[in-house]
C-alpha atoms as one frame of an Amber mdcrd trajectory, in Angstrom:
protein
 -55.729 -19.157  27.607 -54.637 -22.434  28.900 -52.125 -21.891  31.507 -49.305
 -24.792  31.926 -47.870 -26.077  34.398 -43.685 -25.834  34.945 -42.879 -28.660
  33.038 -38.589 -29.826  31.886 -37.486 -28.879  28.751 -37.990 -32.565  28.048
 -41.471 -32.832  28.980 -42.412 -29.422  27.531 -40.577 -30.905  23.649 -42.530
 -34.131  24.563 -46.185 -31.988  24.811 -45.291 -29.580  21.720 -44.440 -32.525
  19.769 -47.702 -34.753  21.074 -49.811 -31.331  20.725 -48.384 -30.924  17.251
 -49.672 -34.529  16.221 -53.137 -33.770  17.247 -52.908 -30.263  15.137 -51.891
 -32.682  12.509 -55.095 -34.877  12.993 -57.695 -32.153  13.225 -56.416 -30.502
   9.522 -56.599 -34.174   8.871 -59.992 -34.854   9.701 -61.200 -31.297   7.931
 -59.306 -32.193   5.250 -61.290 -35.484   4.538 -64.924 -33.395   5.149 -64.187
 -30.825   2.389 -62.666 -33.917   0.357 -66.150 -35.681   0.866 -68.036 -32.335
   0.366 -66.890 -31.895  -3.177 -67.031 -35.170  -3.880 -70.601 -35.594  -2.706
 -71.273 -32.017  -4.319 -69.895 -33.155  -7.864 -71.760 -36.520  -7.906 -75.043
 -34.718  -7.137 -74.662 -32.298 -10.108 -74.012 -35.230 -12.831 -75.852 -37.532
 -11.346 -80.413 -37.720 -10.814 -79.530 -37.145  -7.406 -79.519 -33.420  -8.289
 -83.152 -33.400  -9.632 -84.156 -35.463  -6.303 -82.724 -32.809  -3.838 -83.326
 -30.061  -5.981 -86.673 -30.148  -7.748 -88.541 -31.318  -4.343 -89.204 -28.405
  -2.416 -90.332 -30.883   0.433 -86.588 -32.911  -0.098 -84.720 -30.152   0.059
 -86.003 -28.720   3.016 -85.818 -31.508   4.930 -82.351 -31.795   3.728 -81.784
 -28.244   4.970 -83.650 -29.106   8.441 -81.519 -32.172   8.846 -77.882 -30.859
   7.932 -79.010 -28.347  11.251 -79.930 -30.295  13.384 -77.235 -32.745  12.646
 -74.343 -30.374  13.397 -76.020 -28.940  16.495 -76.466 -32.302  17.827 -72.772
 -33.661  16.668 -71.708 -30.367  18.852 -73.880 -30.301  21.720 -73.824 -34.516
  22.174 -70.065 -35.019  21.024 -68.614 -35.550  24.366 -71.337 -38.470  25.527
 -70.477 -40.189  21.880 -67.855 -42.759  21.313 -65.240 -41.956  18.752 -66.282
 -44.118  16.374 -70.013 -42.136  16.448 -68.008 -38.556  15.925 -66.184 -39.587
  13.402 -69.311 -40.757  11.109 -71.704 -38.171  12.126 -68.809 -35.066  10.894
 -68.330 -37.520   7.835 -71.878 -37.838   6.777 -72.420 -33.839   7.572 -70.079
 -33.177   5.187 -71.583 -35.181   2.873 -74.781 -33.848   3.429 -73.703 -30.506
   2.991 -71.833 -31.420  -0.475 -75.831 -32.378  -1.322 -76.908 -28.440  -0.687
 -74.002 -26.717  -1.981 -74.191 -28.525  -5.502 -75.950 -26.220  -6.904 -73.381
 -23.642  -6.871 -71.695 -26.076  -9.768 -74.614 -24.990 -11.938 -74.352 -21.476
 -11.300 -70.707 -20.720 -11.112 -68.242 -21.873 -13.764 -66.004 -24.843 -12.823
 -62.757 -22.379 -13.102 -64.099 -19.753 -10.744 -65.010 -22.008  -8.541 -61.353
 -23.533  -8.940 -59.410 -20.160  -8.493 -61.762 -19.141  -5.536 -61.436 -22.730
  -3.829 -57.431 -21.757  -4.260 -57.735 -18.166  -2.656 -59.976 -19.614   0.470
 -57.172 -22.538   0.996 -54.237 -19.653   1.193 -55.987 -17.452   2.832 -57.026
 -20.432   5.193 -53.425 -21.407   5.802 -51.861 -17.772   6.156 -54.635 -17.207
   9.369 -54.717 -20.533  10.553 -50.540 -20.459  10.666 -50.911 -17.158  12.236
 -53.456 -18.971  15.434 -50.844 -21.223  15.499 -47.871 -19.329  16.290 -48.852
 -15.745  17.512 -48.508 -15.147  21.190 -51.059 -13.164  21.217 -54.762 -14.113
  23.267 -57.336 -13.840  20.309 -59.849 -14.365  22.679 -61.839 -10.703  23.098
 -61.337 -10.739  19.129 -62.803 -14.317  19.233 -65.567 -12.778  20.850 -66.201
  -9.934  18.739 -66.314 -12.352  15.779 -68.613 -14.333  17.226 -71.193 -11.393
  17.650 -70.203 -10.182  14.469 -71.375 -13.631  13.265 -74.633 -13.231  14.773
 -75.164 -10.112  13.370 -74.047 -11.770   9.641 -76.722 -14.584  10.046 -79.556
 -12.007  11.287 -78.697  -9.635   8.286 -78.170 -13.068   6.177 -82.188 -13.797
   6.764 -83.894 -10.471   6.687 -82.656  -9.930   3.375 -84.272 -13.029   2.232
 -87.175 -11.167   2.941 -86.167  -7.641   1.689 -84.001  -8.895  -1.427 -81.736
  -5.467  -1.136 -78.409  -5.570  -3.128 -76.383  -3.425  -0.605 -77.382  -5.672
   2.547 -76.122  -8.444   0.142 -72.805  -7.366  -0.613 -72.697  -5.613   3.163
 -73.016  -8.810   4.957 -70.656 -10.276   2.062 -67.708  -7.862   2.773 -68.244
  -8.256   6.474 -69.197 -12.064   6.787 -65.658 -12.595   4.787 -63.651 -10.482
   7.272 -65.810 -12.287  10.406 -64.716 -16.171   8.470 -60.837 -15.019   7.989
 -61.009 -13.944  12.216 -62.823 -16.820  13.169 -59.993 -18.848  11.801 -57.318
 -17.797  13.531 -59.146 -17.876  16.787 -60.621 -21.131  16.621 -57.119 -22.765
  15.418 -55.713 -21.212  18.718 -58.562 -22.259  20.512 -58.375 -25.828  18.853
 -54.635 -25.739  20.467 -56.027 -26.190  23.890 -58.602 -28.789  23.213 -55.179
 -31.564  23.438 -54.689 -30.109  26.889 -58.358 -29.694  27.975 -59.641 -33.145
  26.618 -58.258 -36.222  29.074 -56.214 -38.663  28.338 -59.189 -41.527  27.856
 -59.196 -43.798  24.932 -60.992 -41.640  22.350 -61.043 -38.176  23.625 -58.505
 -36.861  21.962 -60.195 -38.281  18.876 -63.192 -36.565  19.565 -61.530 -33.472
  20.576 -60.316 -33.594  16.843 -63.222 -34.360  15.754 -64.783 -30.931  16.845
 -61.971 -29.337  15.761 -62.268 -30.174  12.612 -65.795 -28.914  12.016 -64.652
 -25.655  13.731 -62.336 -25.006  10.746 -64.315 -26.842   8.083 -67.202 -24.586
   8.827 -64.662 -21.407   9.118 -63.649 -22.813   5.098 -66.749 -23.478   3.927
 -68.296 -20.409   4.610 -65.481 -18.437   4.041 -65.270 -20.056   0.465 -69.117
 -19.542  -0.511 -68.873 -15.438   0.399 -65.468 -15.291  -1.585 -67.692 -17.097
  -4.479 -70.017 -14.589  -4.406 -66.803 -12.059  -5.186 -64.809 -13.929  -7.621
 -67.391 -16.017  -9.119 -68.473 -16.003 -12.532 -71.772 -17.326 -13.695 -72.645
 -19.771 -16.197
């Protein structure tokens, strides 16, 4: 982990306190990108928009093949981008993404999906609290989520292919323990991104920025495996 230098008691209040505002910014920024998500995601569903993303197969894909590429490039291309450029590519991501995960308003009920968005946000705040303030270096864990999350998307495609029930609720039970790691280690990874991004007009904006889609991702994912659980279909 980031190692600091000996700093006064002054100066060390002074960095929690500036470090604690830019915490304060990136739940900000997430905040607004699951805001715009269901927003976006509502409006599809009672709107034509629905039948336009949905009932293309030639739409939708390249709705699919854009929201990619978009947050690979918005993560490889973040740190050559002005603020201003971050900020409205992780805004219109999440509004992309509130285009593909309408559907789920069609096939869950609107109080499952209520009471399961309710569970991911407390379960979200109980591990991100616990990045915050353990002591503890989540990194080798980090690290065995990550390849855990690998093996999750590689189980997650094959069993397009081979439609079996227990790989479904396999990578389910295990993609929903790799999501509620994840967030704890990227919110004490996210700590150090103050300290590791300079002190340039922007970067600490952008560092936020990426953040932000760090835990939004961590949310969003988490919340569409805890759907599958809790949810109950129309």
């Amino acid at each position: 982990m980031h190692q600091q230098p000996h700093l006064t008691p002054q100066e060390m209040l002074d960095m929690q306190l500036e470090q604690s505002r830019f915490m304060t910014k990136v739940y900000g920024w997430m905040t607004l990108g699951l805001l715009i998500t269901a927003i976006t995601a509502l409006f599809t569903v009672y709107t034509s928009v629905f039948d336009f993303v949905f009932y293309n197969q030639f739409t939708f894909i390249g709705i699919l093949i854009g929201e990619i590429a978009l947050v690979i490039y918005l993560t490889r291309r973040i740190h050559k981008m002005n603020p201003a450029t971050a900020v409205t590519l992780f805004l219109v991501y999440s509004a992309v993404n509130g285009l593909t995960i309408s559907a789920y308003f069609l096939v869950y009920t609107t109080g499952s999906i209520v009471s399961t968005f309710m569970i991911t946000a407390v379960t979200f705040g109980i591990m991100s609290v616990y990045g915050l303030v353990t002591k503890t270096d989540l990194t080798k864990l980090g690290n065995l989520f990550l390849m855990g999350l690998v093996g999750f998307i590689i189980a997650s495609v094959v069993n397009i292919f081979l439609q079996s029930e227990a790989l479904y609720w396999i990578a389910t039970y295990v993609g929903i323990i790799i999501f509620i790691g994840l967030i704890a280690y990227d919110t004490q990874k996210i700590k150090t991104y103050y300290f590791a991004s300079t002190t340039a007009t922007g970067e600490h904006t952008k560092a936020s920025i990426m953040g932000a889609l760090s835990l939004y991702l961590d949310f969003i994912n988490l919340f569409l495996l805890l759907l599958r659980m809790f949810g109950r279909r129309r």
